[in-house]
VOBADO-77354 format. One line per 2 residues: number of its first residue (from 1); their letters; for each residue x, y, z of C-alpha. Coordinates in steps of 0.2 Angstrom, whole numbers. Each point is the difference from the previous one (the first is absolute). Example, Ala and Ser with C-alpha at 12.3 -4.5 7.8 and 13.67 -1.06 7.14 Angstrom:
2
1> AS> 62,-22,39; 6,17,-3 .
***
This chain:
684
1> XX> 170,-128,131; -15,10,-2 .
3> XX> -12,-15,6; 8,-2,18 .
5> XX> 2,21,2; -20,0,-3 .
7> XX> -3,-16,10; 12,7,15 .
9> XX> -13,16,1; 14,14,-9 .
11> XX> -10,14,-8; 5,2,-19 .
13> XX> 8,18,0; -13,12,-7 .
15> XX> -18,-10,6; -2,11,13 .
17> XX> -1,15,-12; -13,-9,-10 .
19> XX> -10,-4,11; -2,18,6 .
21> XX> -2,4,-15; -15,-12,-4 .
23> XX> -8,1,16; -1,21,0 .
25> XX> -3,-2,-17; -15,-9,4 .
27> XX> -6,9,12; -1,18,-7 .
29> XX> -6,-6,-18; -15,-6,12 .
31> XX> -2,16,6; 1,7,-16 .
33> XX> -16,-14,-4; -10,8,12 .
35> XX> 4,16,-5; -3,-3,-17 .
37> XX> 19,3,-8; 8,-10,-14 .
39> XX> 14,-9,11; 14,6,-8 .
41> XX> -3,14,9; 0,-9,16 .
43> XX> 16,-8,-6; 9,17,-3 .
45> XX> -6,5,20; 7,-17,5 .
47> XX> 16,6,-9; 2,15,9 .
49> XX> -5,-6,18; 11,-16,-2 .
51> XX> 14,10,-9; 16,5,8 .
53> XX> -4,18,1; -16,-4,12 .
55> XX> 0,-16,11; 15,-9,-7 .
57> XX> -8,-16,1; 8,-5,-15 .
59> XX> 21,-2,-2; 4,-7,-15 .
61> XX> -6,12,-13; 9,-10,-11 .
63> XX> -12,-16,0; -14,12,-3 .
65> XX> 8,8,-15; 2,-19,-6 .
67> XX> -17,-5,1; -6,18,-5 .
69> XX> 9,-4,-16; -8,-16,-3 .
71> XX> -16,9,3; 3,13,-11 .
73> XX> 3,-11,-12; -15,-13,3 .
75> XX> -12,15,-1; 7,7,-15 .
77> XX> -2,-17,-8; -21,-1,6 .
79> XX> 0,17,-7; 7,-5,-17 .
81> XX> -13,-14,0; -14,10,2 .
83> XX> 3,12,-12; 4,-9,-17 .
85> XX> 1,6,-17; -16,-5,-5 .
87> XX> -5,14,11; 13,12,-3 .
89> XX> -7,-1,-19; -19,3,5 .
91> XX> 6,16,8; 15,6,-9 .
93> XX> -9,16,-3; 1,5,18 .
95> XX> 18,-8,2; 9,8,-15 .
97> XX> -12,18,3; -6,2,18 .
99> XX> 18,-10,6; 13,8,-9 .
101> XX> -10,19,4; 0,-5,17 .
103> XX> 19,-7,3; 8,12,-12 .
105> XX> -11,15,6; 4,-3,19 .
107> XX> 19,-1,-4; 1,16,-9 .
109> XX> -12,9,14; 10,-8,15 .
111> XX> 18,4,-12; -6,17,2 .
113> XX> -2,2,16; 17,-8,5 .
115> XX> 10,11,-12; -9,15,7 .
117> XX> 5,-3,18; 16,-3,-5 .
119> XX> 2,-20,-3; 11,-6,-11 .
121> XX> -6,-5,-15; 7,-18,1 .
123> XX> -10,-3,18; -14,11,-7 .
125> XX> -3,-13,-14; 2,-15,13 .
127> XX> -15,10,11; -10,1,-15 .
129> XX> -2,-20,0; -2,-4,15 .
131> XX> -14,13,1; -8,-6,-15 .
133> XX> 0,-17,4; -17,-8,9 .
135> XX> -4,-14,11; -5,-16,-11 .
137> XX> -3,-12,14; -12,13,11 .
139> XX> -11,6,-16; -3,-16,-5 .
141> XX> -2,-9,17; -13,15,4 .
143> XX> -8,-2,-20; -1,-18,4 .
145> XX> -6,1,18; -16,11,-7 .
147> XX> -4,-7,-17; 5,14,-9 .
149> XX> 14,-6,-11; -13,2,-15 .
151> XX> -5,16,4; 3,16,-11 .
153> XX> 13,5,15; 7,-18,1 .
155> XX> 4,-2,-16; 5,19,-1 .
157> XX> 14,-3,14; 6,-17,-6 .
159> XX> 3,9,-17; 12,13,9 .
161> XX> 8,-16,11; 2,-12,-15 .
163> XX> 12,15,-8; 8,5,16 .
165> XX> 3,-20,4; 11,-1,-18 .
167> XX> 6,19,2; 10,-5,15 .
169> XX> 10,-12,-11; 8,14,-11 .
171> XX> 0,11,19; 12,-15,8 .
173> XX> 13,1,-18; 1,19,0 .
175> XX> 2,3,21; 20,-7,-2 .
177> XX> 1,13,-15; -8,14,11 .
179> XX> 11,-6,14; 16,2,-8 .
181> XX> -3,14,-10; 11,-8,-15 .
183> XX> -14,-7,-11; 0,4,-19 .
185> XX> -15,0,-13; 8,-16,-5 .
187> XX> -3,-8,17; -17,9,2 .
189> XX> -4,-10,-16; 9,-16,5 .
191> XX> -11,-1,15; -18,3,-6 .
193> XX> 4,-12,-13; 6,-14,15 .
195> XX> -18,6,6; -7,-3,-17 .
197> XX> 7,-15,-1; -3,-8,17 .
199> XX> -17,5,-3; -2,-9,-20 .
201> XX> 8,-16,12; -15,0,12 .
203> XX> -13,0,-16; 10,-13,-7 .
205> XX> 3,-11,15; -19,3,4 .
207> XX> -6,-5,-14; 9,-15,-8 .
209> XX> 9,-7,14; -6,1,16 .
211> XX> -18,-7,-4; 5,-18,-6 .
213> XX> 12,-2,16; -15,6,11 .
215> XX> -10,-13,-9; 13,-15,1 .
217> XX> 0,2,20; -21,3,3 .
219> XX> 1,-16,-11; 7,-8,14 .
221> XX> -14,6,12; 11,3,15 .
223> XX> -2,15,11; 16,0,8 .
225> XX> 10,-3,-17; -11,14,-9 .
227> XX> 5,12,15; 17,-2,1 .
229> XX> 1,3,-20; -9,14,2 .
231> XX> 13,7,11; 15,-5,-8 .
233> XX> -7,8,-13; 1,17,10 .
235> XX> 15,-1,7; 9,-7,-14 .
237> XX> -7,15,-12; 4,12,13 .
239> XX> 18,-5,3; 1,1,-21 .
241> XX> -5,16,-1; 10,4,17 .
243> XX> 17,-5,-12; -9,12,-13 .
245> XX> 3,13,12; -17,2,4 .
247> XX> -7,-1,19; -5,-17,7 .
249> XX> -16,7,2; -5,4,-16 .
251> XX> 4,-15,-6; -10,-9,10 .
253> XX> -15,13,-7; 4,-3,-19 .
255> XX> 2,-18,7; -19,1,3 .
257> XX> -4,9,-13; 5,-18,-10 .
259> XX> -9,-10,10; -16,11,-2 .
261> XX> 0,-6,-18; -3,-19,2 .
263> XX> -16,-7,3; 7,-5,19 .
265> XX> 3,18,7; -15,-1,11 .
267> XX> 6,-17,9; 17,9,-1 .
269> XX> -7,13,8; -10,-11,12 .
271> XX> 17,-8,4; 12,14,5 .
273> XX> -14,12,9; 2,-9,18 .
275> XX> 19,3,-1; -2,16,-9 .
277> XX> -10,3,16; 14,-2,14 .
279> XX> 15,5,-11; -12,17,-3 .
281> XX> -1,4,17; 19,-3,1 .
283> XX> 2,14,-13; -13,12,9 .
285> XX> 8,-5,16; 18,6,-5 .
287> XX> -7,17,-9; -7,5,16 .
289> XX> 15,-6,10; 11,13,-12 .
291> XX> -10,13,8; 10,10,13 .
293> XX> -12,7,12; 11,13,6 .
295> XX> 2,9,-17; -19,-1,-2 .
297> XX> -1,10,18; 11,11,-6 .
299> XX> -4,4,-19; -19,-4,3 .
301> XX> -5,17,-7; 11,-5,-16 .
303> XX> -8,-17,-3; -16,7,2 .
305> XX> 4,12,-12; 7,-12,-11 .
307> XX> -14,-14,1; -10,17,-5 .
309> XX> 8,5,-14; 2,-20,-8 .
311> XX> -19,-1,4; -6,17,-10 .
313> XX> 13,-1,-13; -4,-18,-4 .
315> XX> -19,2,1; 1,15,-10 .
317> XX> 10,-7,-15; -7,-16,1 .
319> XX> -17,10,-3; 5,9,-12 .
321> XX> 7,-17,-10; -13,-8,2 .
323> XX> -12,15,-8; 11,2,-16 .
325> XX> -5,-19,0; -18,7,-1 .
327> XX> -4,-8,18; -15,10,9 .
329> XX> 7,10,11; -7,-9,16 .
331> XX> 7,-17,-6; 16,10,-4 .
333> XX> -1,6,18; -2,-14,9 .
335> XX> 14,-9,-9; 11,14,6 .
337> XX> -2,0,17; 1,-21,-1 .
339> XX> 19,2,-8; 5,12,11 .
341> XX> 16,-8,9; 14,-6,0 .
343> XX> 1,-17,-6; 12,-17,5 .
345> XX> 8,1,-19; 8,16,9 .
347> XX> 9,-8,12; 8,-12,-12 .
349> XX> 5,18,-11; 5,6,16 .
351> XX> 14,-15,1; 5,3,-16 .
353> XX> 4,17,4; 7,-4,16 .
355> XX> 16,-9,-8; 5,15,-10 .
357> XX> -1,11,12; -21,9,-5 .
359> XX> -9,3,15; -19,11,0 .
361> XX> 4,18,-1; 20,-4,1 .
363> XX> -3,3,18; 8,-17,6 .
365> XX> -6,-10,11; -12,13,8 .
367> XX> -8,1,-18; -2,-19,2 .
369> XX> -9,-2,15; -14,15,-7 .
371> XX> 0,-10,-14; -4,-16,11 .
373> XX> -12,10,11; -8,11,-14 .
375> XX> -6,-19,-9; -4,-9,18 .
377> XX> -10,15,4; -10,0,-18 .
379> XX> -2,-21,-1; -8,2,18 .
381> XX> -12,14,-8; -2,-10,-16 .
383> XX> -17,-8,4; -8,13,5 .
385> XX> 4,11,-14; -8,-13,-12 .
387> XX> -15,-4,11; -5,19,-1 .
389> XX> 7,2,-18; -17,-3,-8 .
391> XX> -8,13,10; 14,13,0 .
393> XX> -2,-3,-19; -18,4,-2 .
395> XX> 2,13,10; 13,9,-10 .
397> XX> -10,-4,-17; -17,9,8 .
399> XX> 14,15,3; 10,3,-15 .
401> XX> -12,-8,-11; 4,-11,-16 .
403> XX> 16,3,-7; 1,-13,-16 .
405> XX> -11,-7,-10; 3,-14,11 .
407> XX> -15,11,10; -9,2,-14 .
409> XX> -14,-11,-7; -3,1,-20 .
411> XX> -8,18,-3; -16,-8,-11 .
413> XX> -12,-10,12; -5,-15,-6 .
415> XX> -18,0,-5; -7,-18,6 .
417> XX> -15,-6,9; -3,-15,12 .
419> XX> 16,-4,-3; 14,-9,11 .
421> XX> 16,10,8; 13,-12,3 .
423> XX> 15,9,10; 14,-9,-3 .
425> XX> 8,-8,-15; 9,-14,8 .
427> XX> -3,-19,-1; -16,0,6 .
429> XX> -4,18,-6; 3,-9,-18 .
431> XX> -9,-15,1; -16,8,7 .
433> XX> 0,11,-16; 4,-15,-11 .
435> XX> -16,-8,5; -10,19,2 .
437> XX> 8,2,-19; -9,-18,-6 .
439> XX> -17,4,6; 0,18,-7 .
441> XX> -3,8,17; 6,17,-2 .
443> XX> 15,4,14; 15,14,3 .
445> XX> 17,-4,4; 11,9,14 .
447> XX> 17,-3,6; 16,11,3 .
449> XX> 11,-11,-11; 4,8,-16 .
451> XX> 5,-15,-10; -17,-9,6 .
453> XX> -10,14,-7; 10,1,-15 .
455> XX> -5,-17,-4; -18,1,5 .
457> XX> -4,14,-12; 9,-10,-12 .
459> XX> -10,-14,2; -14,12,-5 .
461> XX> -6,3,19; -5,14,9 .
463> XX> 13,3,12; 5,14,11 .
465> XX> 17,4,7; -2,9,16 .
467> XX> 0,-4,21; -17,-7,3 .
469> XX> 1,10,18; -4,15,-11 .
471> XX> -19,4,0; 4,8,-15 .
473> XX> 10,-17,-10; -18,-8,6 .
475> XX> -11,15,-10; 10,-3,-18 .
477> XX> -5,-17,4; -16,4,0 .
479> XX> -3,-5,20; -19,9,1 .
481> XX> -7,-12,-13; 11,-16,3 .
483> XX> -10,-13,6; 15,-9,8 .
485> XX> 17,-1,6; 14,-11,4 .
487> XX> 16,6,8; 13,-13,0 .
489> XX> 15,10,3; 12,-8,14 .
491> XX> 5,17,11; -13,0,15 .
493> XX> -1,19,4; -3,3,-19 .
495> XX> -15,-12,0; -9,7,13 .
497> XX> 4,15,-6; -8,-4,-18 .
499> XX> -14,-10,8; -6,16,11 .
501> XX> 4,12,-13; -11,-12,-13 .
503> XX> -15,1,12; 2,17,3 .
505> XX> -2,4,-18; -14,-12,-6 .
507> XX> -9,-9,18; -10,-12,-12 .
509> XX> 16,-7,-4; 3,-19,2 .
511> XX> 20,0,5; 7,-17,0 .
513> XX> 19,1,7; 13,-13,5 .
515> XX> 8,0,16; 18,-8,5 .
517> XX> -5,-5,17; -18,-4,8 .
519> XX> 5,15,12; -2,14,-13 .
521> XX> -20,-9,-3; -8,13,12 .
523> XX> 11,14,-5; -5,-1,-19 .
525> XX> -19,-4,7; 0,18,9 .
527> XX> 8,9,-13; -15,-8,-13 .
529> XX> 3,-15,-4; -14,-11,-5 .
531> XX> 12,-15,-3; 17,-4,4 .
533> XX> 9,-16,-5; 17,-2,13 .
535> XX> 11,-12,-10; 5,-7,16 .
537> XX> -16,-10,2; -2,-2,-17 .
539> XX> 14,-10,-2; -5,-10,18 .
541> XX> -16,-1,-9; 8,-7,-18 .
543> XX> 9,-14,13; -13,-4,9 .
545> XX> -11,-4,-17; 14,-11,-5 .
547> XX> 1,-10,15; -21,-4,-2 .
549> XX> 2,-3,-16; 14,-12,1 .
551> XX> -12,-10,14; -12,-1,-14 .
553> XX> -12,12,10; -13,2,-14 .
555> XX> 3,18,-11; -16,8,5 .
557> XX> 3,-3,20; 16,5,-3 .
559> XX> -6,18,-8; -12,2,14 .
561> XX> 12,-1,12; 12,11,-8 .
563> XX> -15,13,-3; -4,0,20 .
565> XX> 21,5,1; -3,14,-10 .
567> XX> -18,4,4; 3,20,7 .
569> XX> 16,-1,-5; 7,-12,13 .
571> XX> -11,2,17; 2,-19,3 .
573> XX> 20,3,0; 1,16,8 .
575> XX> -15,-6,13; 2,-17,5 .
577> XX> -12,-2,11; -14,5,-15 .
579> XX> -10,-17,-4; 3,-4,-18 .
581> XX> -18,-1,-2; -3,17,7 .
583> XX> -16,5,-10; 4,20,0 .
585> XX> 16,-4,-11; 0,8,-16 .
587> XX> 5,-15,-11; 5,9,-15 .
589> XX> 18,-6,-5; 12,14,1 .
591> XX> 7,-2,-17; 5,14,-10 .
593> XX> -13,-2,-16; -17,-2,16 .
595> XX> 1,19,-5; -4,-4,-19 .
597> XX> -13,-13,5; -16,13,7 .
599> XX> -10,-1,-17; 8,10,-13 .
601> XX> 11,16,-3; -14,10,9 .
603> XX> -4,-7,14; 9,4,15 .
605> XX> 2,-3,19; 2,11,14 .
607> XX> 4,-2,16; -10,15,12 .
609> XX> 15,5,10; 0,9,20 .
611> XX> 0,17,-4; -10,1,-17 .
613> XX> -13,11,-4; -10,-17,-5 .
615> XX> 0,-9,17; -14,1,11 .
617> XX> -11,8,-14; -14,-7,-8 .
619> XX> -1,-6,-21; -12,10,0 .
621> XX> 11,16,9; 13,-3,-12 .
623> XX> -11,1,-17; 14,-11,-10 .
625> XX> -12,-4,-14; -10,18,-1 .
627> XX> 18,12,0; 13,-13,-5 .
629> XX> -9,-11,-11; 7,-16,10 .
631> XX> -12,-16,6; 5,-9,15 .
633> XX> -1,-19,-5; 3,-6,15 .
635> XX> 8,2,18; 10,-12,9 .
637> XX> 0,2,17; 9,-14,14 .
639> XX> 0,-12,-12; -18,1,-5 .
641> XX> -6,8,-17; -15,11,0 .
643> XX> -7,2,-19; -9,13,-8 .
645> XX> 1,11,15; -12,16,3 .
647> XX> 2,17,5; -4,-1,19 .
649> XX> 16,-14,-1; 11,11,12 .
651> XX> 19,-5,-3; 10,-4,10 .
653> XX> 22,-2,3; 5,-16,-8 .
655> XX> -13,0,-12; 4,-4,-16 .
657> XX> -10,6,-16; -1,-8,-16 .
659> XX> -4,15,-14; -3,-2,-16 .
661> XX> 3,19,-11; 12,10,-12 .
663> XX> 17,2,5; -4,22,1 .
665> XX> -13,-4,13; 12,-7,11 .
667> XX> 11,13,0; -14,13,2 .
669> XX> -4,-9,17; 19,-1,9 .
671> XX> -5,11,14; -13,-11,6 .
673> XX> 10,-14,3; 16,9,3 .
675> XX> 6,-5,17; 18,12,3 .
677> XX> 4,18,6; 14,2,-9 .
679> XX> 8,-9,-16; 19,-2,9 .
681> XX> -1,-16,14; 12,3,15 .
683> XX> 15,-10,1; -2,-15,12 .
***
């Protein structure tokens, strides 16, 4: 029957909806493109315009609230994948500490409150989690979207959502309790175990049984086989935990959570993110659709005042969490203002509460559509809270000052000379000391991870634990008589920050720093940079040697040619209409140990800089050798290299000097080649 109804030109009942829905959908998230929002957002304003309360475009609410829930659920699941336990465990500090402070904190403030304005206490406690819950998918979307999912405030925000994500498990089995007012300590007890339990399944399904099954369909090298198991997977784990009592939604997240722990959750992922795609918008689609635009003309000064009291609160207690995790206060800041909505976990609470009769404020349905307002309203303003989050941080540090020890950098300096700084004790960080610690090259370690330093002094390393931002974190580390430094941190603002505040302090400073993107090359240049290594190219570079080699390109041509890539750190890629054999190129590699390579401990180079006291004077002006007791080697200037120069050599910017002296000398001469006003850059 359904083959001659399609063929006879009968439209199926509900297409007209959907396509409505996908073609304002796209329209508005391409809007949002252009303007620079995540497109959720543009999916919320596609809700509320199509909705019934606006245009009306859309009858059926029912079909959206279908595929919303398979949205829900597919996006919960992607979320599940990308978390996994491996990383819950690398962080289970700031999800045990900074999570359960945040959720149990924001419960008890926003109890408060309700019980004061007269709430009862049943719907009180029903606020308090919605309020404390925040938005999984738009953090991580927005952490994703800018790099920053390693960042001290990425991982400081996916700590408090890892706890929140599993605290919404025991919220779901205590709301019929709350609801019905009947619930003993017996069934409190009853249910945190069925949440303890459910959860010792995941770890038990992730780990021994899921992983072999995985394996057994990959084996069979089919796409299409792997993607339906992968949902069926889902959905069958959601509907288990469904008959559990617990919501379709959350199963589908502990679902991913299982998957995450076999060697395929990355093709899994791969799989599921082009439906996860449209079935998200669904979801979005239908929040904003719940909106009634009516209530929100008519109680706009109370969803304003909501949205502001749910931002402040939330970014106040989120603060505060985080600094009893001894997080510097700009990091803590910034993690704040990034968490502080309302997030989609609510909604599937707000369901839960719905079917025993809790509403937000036990105000009925009017509390339900401030509710819906108050989180459309602060998802919209998400972005740009965490876009200005880094700034609104620093700002509030340079205010109030350090707060914790977090702040503080080790009160002995650390009495080296010539020595290396390496800022950041991650991967690379470690590796880079390995090989600084095998050819007795004297270096200072600095990074804001506790458990990093802990393990550097223990190795016998000198390590400092403080923000590398901090001029004074760079004096303990002895910055006037280092020699070099590498910052290899991951969070963008705080390596500019550390790069110009590292110049500041010590001008004949070399500073090597990595850089995500080729973008931030000219930013890090500016801020004083000599060279910076963007692992974007690199790893273009890395292929690119492969591919010559495996043509059997002879080793030393291939070296050449990679040395032209990364001769000035990448002018044939960023300009490419610069001749390879463009003689003014600088063709020193810019590798991390170049910096080592300039004969010896004592021997350094410095770059003459626009607005130093050294450019446009002569050696002879400058009397380096008769006040400081420095020789100039050597200058290299356009690719050229002038030897043994005399007084009446007049320097110029560009100019690079190779000296030859003791580490104090150095520091005596700062001023001359210091080249900034003022040691704080302005936020770009």
């Amino acid at each position: 029957m359904l083959y001659p109804t399609l063929a006879a030109g009968a439209i199926p009942p509900g297409f007209g909806e959907i396509t409505i829905l996908a073609a304002v959908s796209v329209a508005i998230a391409y809007v949002c493109y252009r303007l620079k929002l995540v497109p959720i957002a543009g999916f919320l304003i596609a809700g509320v315009i199509i909705g019934p309360s606006a245009l009306g475009l859309v009858d059926d609410i029912e079909l959206v609230n279908t595929l919303a829930e398979i949205g829900v659920i597919l996006l919960l699941f992607t979320i599940g994948i990308e978390f996994s336990l491996d990383k819950l465990a690398r962080i289970k500090r700031l999800v045990l500490g900074g999570g359960a402070l945040q959720v149990f904190g924001t419960m008890a403030v926003v109890t408060g409150i309700c019980l004061a304005l007269g709430v009862d206490w049943r719907s009180a406690l029903f606020t308090s989690g919605l309020v404390a819950l925040s938005s999984t998918a738009i953090v991580l979307g927005l952490l994703s979207d800018r790099g920053e999912t390693d960042t001290p405030v990425g991982q400081s925000g996916l700590g408090i959502l890892i706890f929140q994500d599993f605290g919404i498990i025991v919220m779901v089995l205590l709301v019929p309790l709350i609801g019905g007012g009947e619930g003993s300590t017996l069934d409190l007890l009853l249910a945190l175990g069925k949440a303890l339990l459910i959860i010792a399944v995941v770890v038990v399904l992730a780990r021994k049984v899921i992983p072999p099954l995985l394996a057994r369909v990959a084996a069979t090298r089919r796409n299409e086989l792997f993607l339906l198991t992968v949902v069926a997977l889902c959905f069958l784990i959601a509907w288990i935990m469904g008959l559990a009592d617990v919501s379709l939604a959350l199963g589908a997240f502990l679902a991913g959570l299982i998957v995450s722990e076999s060697p395929y959750a990355t093709q899994a992922l791969s799989e599921v993110l082009p439906l996860r795609t449209v079935f998200n918008a669904a979801f979005f689609v239908s929040v904003g659709m719940l909106l009634d635009v009516r209530v929100l003309l008519d109680a706009w000064p109370l969803v304003l005042g909501a949205a502001a009291v749910v931002l402040v609160l939330k970014l106040v207690i989120t603060s505060v969490a985080l600094l009893i995790m001894k997080m510097p206060l700009r990091i803590a800041v910034a993690s704040g203002l990034m968490l502080a909505q309302i997030g989609e976990f609510s909604f599937v609470l707000d369901i839960a509460g719905r079917d025993v009769g809790l509403s937000p404020m036990g105000l009925g349905n009017e509390g339900q559509q401030v509710f819906i307002a108050t989180t459309v309203l602060l998802m919209l303003l998400t972005p740009f809270m965490a876009s200005v989050g880094g700034r609104v941080g620093r700002a509030v540090q340079d205010v109030l000052g350090p707060l914790n020890t977090a702040d503080l950098p080790d009160d002995k300096p650390i009495k080296l000379e010539d020595h290396v700084i390496i800022v950041g004790y991650g991967p690379a960080g470690r590796r880079l000391a390995r090989v600084l610690r095998q050819t007795d090259i004297p270096f200072v370690i600095i990074d804001l991870n506790p458990q990093s330093i802990r393990e550097a002094r223990e190795e016998g390393l000198n390590a400092v634990y403080g923000d590398a931002t901090r001029p004074h974190v760079l004096e303990v580390a002895g910055i006037e008589h280092a020699k070099l430094c590498v910052v290899v941190i991951s969070d963008r603002d705080a390596t500019e920050r550390t790069v110009h505040n590292a110049a500041f302090e010590n001008p004949t400073l070399q500073i090597i720093a990595r850089a995500d993107f080729l973008d931030d090359v000219d930013r890090l240049h500016k801020a004083g940079a000599e060279i910076v290594i963007p692992t974007e190219i690199e790893t273009a570079v890395r292929l690119f040697g492969d591919v010559l080699h495996a043509y059997r390109v002879p080793s030393d041509e291939v070296n050449r040619h990679i040395r032209e890539v990364r001769a000035n750190d990448y002018r044939l890629i960023c300009d490419p209409e610069l001749p390879a054999s463009d003689p003014s190129m600088d063709q020193t590699p810019g590798m991390v140990l170049d910096g080592l390579s300039e004969e010896g401990l004592h021997t350094r180079t410095v770059t003459v800089r626009d607005g130093a006291a050294a450019a446009g004077r002569t050696l002879g002006e400058l009397a380096l050798r008769q006040d400081y007791d420095l020789t100039v080697i050597a200058i290299r200037r356009n690719g050229d290299v002038i030897g043994s120069p005399d007084g009446s050599e007049e320097l110029l910017s560009g100019d690079r000097l190779v000296l030859v002296g003791p580490a104090a000398a150095f520091a005596g001469c700062a001023d001359i080649f210091r080249f900034f006003d003022e040691p704080d850059i302005v936020d770009a």
